[in-house]
Each structure stands twice: as C-alpha cells, then as structure tokens.
N, C-alpha and C positions, 0 to 999 in steps of 0.2 A: 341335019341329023334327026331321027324318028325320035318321038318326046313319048313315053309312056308314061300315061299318068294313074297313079293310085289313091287310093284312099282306104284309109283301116283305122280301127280301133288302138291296136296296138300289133307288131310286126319283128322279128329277131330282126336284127339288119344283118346275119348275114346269108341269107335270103334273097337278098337285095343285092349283097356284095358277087356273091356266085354268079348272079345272071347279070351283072353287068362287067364280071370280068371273060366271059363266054361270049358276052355283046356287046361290046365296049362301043361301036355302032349307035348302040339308044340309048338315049337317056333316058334311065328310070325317075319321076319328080317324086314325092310323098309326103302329103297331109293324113296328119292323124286327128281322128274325127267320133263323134259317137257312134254307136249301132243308123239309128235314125237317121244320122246326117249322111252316114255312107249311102242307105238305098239311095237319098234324095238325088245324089251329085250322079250315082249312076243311073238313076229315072232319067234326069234331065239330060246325060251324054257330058257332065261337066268332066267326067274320071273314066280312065278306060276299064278299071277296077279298084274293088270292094273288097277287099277281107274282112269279113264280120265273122261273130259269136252268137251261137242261139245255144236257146235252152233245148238239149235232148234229142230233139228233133225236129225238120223242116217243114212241113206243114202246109199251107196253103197261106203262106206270109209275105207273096213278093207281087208285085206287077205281072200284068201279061209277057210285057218287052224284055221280061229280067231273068236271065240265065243263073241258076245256083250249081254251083259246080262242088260237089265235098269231100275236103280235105283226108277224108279218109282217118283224120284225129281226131280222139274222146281228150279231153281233160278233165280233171276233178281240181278242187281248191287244195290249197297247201297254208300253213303258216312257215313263212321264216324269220328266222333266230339271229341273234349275232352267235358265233363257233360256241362262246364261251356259256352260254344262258343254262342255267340250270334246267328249262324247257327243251332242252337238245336232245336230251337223253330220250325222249318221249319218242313210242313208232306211230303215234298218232294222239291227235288232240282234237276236243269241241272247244266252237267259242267260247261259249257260256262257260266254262270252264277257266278260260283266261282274258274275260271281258274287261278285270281289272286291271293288267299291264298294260304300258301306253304303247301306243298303237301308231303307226305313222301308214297314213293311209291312202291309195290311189286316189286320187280327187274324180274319177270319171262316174258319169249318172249310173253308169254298169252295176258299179261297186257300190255305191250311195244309196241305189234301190236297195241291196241286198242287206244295209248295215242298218234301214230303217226299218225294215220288215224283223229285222233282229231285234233291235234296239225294241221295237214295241211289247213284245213277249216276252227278256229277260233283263230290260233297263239298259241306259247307256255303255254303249262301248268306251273305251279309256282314250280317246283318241285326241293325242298331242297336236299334230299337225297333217294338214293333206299338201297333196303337191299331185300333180302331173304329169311329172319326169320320173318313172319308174328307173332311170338311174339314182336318182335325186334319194328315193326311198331305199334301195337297196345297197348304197353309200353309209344310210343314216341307221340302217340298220347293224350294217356290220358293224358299228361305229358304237352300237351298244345302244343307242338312244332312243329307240323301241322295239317292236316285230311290227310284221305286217301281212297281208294277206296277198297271194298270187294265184293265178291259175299256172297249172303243173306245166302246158305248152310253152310258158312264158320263160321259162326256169331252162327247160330245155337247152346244154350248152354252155349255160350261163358262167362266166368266169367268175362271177363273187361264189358264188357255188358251187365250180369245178376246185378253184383256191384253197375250200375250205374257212373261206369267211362267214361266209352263212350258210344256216343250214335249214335244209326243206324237209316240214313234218306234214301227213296227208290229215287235213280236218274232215271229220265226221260228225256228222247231228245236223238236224235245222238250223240255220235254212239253207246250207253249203254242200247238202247231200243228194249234189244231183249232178251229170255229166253235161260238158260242155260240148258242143258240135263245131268246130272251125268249117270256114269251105270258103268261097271266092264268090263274086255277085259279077256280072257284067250285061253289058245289051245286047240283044242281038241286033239289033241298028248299028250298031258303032263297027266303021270299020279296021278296027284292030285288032279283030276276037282271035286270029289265029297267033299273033303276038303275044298275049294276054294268055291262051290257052298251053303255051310252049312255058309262059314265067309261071302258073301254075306247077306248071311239071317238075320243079327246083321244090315245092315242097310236101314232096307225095315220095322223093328219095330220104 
C-alpha cells in the first residue's frame, strides 16, 4: 500500500478523511509539528508534505529543493467563547481588552511568540492553562472554563461551533491584526509530488 506522509502545524481532519475515502489505496500517516520542524522533515525528504502558516506573505523563506504551493486561504484571529459568555454578544473584540479573563491557550511556539510580544506592551495575559490538543481547548471552553484564541481556518466546519457551543468573535488591534497565508511545502526531489499535488486539490474545494 503507498504510505503518504505529512506533516503540519495544525490540519481539519477532514481533509484527511475525503482523500482517504477517494483513495482508500494510500495511506495517509500525520505528525503534527511546528512551522520550523515542518520545512526541516521536508528539506531532509523525511514527509512527503508540509502544511505551514506564514505571515502575509511568501517571500524568499524556503530552500532551493522546496516547492510552496498556496492554499489560496487568508485567515485572521478569532476569540472564542463558551454560547453563554457575556462576550458573545460582541461583533469583534482586542486582546487588551479582555487580557483579564482566563484564557486556555494553544501551547504551540506559533501562539507563544504572539502572546509574548503581547504580553510585553499591555502586561500578562490571564492564562489558566495551555495544552496541545486544540480539541482539549475547545471542550474546555465550551465548558465555560475560559476563551481562547484561534485562527478563523481552523474553526472552519467546526462542530463545537456549528453546535452552537462556542462561539467565534473576529480580534482586532496589536499584535492579531494581520492575515494569515496557509499553502503546502514539498520537494521537488521526492518522488510523490504528483500524489501530494492531487491531496492538495481536496483543499482548494
């Protein structure tokens, strides 16, 4: 059986789910990884693909060997809510604004640069616990037990948010007021690129 292997930041699984019921054939594997660790594994040929997050725009940021293919999606940041939070009501909200409710927070360096650059200019954010598992977080939110911070792709779909368990408001101001660029990274050395460039094609529908 053909093994496709990727590697991302963070990924809808069902993304994942579409192209392996079209190709039941391959198996899709998936490690989730930082920005940084994804070029790495696709520098080296360890992943036949990359889904990363850049700021804005692409730039002159990758190896010679390294194809960026883009997603053709923007996203912006969001806070969400549990349904019930008096912050619901809100059509948008700044951090700094609501630095003081507790916060339950992605644990990845993404999110961490972002909340230090914060944190230096308007004082600590409230934040109770971090975790990993962006289900883990948006369980604990609906759950009442803090907000948290997403990007808008990620929500995309989402059942705690099609449910109406949480709800997503767009953040505005420093340091959150900038657009996100999704796309795909792979080699052109590696021989799976026309594989790789078909599982792209599942999220550009």
């Amino acid at each position: 059986m053909p093994v496709m292997q990727l590697a991302m930041l963070s990924l809808r699984q069902n993304y994942s789910n579409a192209f392996s019921k079209d190709f039941p054939q391959i198996k899709v594997t998936i490690i989730e990884l930082e920005n940084k660790e994804v070029i790495e594994e696709v520098k080296e040929n360890k992943v036949d693909l990359g889904l990363i997050t850049l700021f804005n725009s692409v730039g002159d940021r990758f190896p010679e060997q390294i194809t960026f293919h883009s997603l053709h999606s923007q996203g912006t940041f969001h806070v969400i809510v549990p349904k019930d939070s008096p912050l619901a009501f809100n059509k948008e909200l700044q951090l700094m604004d609501i630095k003081d409710d507790p916060f339950v927070i992605y644990g990845k360096n993404f999110y961490n640069s972002l909340i230090e650059d914060f944190e230096k200019n308007y004082g600590p954010l409230n934040v109770i616990f971090k975790s990993t598992n962006s289900e883990v977080i948006k369980k604990s939110v609906s759950e009442g037990i803090g907000i948290s911070l997403f990007s808008s792709l990620m929500l995309i779909d989402d059942p705690y948010l099609e449910s109406g368990r949480i709800i997503s408001i767009p953040l505005t101001g420093y340091p959150l007021n900038f657009n996100l660029l999704y796309g795909g990274i792979y080699s052109k050395n590696r021989s799976q690129s026309r594989l790789v460039k078909k599982f792209l094609e599942y999220f550009e529908h």
